[in-house]
Wavefront OBJ file of the C-alpha trace (Angstrom):
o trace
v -13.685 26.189 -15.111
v -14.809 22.236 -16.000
v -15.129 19.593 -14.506
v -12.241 17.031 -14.861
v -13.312 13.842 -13.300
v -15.161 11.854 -10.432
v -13.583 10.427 -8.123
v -14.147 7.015 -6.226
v -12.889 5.770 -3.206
v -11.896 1.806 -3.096
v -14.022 -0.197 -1.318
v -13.383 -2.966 1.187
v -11.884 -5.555 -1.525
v -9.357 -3.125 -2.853
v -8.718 -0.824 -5.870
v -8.271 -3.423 -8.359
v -11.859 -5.131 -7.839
v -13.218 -1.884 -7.292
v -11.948 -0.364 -10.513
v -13.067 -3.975 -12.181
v -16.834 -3.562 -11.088
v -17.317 -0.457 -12.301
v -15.615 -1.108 -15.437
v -17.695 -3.829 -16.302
v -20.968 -1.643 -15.568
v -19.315 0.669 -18.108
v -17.919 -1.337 -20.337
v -14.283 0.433 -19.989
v -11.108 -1.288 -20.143
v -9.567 -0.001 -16.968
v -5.666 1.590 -17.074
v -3.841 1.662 -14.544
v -2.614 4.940 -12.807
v 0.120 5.124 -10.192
v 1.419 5.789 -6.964
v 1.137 9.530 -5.576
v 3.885 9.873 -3.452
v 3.231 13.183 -1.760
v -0.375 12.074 -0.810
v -0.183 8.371 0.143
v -2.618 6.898 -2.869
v -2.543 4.750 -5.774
v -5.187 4.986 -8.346
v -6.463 3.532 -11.618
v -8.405 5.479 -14.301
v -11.506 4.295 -16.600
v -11.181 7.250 -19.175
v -14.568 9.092 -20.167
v -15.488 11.726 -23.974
v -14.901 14.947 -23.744
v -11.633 15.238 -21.782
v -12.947 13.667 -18.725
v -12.664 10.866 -16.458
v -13.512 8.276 -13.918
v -10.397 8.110 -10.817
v -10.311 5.353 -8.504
v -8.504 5.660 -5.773
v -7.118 3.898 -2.611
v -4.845 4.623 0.282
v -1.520 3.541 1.060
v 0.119 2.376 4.501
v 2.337 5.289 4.067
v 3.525 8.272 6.265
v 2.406 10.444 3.432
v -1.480 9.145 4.142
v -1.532 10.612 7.575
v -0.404 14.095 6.527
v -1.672 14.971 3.028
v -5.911 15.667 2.664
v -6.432 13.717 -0.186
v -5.036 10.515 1.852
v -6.887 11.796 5.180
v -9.927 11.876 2.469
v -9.512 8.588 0.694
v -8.875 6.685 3.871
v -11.801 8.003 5.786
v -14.465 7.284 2.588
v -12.818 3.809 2.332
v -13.077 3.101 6.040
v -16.928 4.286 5.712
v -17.262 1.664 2.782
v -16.038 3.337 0.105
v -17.760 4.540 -2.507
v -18.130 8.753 -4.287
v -15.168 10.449 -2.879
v -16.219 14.077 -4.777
v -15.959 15.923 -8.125
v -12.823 18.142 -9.077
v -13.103 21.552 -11.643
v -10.108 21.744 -13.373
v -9.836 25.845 -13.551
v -6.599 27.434 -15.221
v -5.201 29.970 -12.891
v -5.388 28.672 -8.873
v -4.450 32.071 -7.751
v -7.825 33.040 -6.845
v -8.450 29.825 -5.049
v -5.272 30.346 -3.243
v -5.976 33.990 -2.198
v -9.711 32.880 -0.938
v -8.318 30.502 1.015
v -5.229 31.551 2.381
v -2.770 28.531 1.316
v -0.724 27.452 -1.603
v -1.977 24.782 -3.621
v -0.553 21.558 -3.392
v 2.162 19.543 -6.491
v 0.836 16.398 -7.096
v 3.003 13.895 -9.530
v 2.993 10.265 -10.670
v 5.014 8.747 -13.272
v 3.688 6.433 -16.028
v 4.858 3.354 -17.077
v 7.221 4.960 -19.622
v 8.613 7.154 -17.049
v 7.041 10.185 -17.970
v 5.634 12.156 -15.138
v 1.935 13.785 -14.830
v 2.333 16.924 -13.053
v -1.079 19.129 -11.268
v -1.402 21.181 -8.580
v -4.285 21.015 -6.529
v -6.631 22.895 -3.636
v -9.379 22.787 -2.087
v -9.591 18.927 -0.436
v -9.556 19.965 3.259
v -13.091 21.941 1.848
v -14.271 18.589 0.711
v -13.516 16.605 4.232
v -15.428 19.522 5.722
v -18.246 19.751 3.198
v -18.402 16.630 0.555
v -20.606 18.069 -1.749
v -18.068 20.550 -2.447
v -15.212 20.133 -5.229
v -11.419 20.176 -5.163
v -9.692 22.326 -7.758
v -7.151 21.104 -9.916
v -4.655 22.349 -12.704
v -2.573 20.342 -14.769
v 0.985 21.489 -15.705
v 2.171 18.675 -17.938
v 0.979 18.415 -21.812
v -2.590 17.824 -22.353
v -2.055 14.935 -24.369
v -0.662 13.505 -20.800
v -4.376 13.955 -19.268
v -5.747 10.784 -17.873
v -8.709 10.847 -20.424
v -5.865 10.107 -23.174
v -5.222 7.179 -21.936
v -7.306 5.709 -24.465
v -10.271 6.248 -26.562
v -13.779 5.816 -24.920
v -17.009 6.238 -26.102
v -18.577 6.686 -22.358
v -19.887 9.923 -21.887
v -20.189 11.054 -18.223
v -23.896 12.165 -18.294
v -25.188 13.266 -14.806
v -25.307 13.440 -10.839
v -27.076 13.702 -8.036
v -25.445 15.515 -5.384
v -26.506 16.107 -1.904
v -26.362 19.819 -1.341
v -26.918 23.017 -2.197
v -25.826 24.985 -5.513
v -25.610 27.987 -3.895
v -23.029 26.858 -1.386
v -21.043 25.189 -4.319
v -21.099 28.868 -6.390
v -19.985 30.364 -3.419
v -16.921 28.079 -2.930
v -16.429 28.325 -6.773
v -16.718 32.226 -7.353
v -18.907 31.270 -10.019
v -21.951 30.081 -11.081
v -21.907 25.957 -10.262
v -24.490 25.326 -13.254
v -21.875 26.892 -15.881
v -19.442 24.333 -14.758
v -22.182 21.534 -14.710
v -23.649 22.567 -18.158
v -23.408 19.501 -19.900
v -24.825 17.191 -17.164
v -28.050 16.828 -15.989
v -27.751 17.106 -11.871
v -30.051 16.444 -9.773
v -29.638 18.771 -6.219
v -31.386 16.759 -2.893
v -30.971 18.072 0.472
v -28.321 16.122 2.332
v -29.566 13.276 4.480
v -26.730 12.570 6.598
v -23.360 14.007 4.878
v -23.585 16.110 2.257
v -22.016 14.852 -1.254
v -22.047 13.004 -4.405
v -24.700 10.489 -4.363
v -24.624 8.973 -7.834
v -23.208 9.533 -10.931
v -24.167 8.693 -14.381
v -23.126 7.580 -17.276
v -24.319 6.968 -20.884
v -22.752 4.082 -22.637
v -23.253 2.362 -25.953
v -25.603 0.127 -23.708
v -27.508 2.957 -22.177
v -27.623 4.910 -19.238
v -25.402 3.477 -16.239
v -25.896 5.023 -12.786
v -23.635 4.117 -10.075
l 1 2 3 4 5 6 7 8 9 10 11 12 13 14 15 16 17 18 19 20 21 22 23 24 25 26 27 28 29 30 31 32 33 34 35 36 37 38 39 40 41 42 43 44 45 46 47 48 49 50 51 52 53 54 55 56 57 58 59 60 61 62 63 64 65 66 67 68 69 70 71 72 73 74 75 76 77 78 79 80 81 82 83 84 85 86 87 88 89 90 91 92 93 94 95 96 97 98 99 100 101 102 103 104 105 106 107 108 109 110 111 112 113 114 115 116 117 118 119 120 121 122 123 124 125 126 127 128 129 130 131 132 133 134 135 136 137 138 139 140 141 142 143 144 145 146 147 148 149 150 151 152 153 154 155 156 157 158 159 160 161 162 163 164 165 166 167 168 169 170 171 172 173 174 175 176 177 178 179 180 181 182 183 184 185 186 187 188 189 190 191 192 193 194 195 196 197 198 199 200 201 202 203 204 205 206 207 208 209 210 211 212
């Protein structure tokens, strides 16, 4: 279990400017991502060291939006103003998750611009709307050289968060110890004023530390 990558939810102006603010703050060249059919969203990706990165994501006016999590997720955080969607662990067996929870994961795909297609299956976002602090679970089935981080080389390091919550309720959810999966971050746990979730994440950059 690690985690994969943040993701953030478009705010009012779109996923373009969105992805183009925090980009600068980072200095990251943004790439652009694609449309996921089965869940109504389009994203773009800043790519992050050590096999991780930043998503930014926004709905689609598509039937797909109303019936898939992630779109019921992304749509509601947008409508709120956007901003820290949650945090997804990629693990490499969902099985467990699966049999804890009672459901199949969920194929996600989108094609890149060469018409290869990234392939994952996911669980664990209908955990999120309830509770934002906790993460979504993902594995990828397609090569790893057809992660998002790939997408180019980076030398932003994703460096900490603050998350509104508790770590026991997160190891619980996880079957595992949260700090294990958090190791190389420092994160700050606050008790939730409001909803529950990510708060802020940093970064450390050639420029120093960014927190957004």
């Amino acid at each position: 279990m690690k985690l994969d990558h943040v993701s953030f939810a478009a705010q009012s102006d779109g996923l373009e400017a969105t992805t183009e603010r925090i980009a600068d703050q980072l200095g990251i060249e943004p790439v652009k991502g694609g449309i996921h059919p089965r869940f109504g969203t389009r994203n773009m990706i800043l790519p992050l060291t050590d096999h991780q990165y930043v998503e930014v994501v926004e709905v689609l006016e598509h039937p797909a939006a109303e019936k898939a999590p992630f779109g019921q997720a992304v749509r509601a955080r947008s409508a709120a103003g956007g901003g820290w969607l949650g945090w997804v662990v990629e693990v490499a067996d969902l099985a467990p998750f699966e049999d804890k929870l009672g459901r199949p994961s969920v194929p996600g795909a989108r094609l890149f611009p060469d018409g290869r297609q990234l392939e994952w299956h996911q669980i664990g976002v209908k955990g999120l709307i309830a509770d934002p602090q906790l993460p979504f679970m993902i594995r990828f089935d397609s090569e790893p050289d057809m992660h998002p981080s790939q997408a180019q080389i980076t030398d932003v390091r994703l460096a900490g968060m603050e998350i509104a919550g508790s770590p026991e309720r997160v190891t619980e959810w996880l079957g595992g110890p949260v700090e294990n999966v958090l190791a190389a971050l420092d994160v700050t746990w606050c008790s939730p004023n409001g909803t529950p979730g990510v708060m802020e994440v940093s970064f450390a950059t050639p420029d120093g530390l960014v927190t957004i």
